[in-house]
N, C-alpha and C positions, 0 to 999 in steps of 0.2 A: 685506313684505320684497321688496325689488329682486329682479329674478332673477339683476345678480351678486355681490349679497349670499348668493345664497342657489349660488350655482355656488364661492363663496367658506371658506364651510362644509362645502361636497361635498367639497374639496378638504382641507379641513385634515383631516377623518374620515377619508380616504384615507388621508394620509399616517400620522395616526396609526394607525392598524390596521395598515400596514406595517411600521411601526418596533416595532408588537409581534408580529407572527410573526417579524421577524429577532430581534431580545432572545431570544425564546423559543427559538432554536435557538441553543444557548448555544455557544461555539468550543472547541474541547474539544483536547488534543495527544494524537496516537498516535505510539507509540516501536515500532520495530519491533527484536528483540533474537533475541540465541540459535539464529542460523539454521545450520544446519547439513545436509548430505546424506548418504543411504547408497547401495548399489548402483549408482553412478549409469553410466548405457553411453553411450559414445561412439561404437560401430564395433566390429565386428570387431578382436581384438586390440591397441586402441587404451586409455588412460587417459587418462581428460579429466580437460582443464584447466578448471576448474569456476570461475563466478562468477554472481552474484547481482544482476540490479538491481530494487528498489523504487518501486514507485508508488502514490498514493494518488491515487482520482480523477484527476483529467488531468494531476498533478502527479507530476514527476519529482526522489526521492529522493537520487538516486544508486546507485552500485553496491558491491560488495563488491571486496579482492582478489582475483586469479585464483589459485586453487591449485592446483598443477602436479603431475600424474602422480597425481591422488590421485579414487579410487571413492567414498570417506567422509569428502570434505571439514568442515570446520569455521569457521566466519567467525567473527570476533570484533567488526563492527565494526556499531554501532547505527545508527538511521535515525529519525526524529524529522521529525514535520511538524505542527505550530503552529494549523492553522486546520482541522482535522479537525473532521467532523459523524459522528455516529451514522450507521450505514448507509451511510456512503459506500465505493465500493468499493476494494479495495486488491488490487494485483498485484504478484506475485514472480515473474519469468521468471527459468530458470537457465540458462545458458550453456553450452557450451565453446568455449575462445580455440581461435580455429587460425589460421594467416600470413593466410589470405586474406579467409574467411567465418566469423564463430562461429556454430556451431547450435546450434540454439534443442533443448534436453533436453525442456523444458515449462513450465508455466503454471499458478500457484496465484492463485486469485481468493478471492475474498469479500467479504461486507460486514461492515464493522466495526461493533462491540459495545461498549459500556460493561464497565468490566471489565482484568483480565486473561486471556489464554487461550494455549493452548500447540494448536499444528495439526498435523498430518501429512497431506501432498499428494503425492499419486502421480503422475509427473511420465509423459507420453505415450512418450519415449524410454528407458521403465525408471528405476526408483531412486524413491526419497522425497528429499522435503523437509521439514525438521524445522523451525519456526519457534514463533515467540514473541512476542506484542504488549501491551501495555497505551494504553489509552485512557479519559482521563482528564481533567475539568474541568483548564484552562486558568487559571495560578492567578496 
């Protein structure tokens, strides 16, 4: 056998062994639902104006609406991303709107789970986050 007969062969074993660890990590959709806050502090004598945006891995969701004047917000609105992997991680930062700057409440992380699950995250500027996900073969 030639040697690029045989550099020909190296190649295609490659390629196939690749194409089965990708197959193998099968694309699966995470729906992100049910988010909601309690206590949440804005400042001293202040009621924030609360909002939500979503991230999965490097990808950007979107956000929720802002809810105005409210410590125990409630969102209604779902988040959904298509090519979600087991384990990858997923972030919810909360807000509040203000004219110039929003700050940043806090920061719920994790890695994602096959499954349904319901979370509670204690957010650094006081108050929880009430969330909700399903992640699920891609069908």
């Amino acid at each position: 056998m030639s040697s690029s007969s045989l550099l020909w062969c190296l190649l295609v074993v490659c390629v196939l062994a690749v194409v089965q660890i990708y197959a193998a990590e099968e694309r699966k959709v995470l729906k992100v639902f049910n988010l909601r806050a309690s206590d949440l502090n804005s400042g001293l004598f202040q009621t924030p104006d609360a909002y939500v945006k979503v991230f999965m891995g490097s990808g950007y969701g979107g956000k929720t609406e802002v809810k105005n004047n409210n410590h125990d917000p409630w969102w209604k609105e779902d988040f959904n991303f298509f090519n979600a992997i087991e384990n990858n991680p997923m972030r919810l930062e909360v807000y509040d709107s203000d004219v110039l700057f929003d700050d940043l409440l806090g920061t719920c992380e994790r890695s994602i789970k096959i499954g349904t699950w319901q979370h509670q995250c204690f957010l650094k500027k006081g108050g929880s986050l009430y969330y909700s996900y399903t992640l699920e073969p891609l069908q």
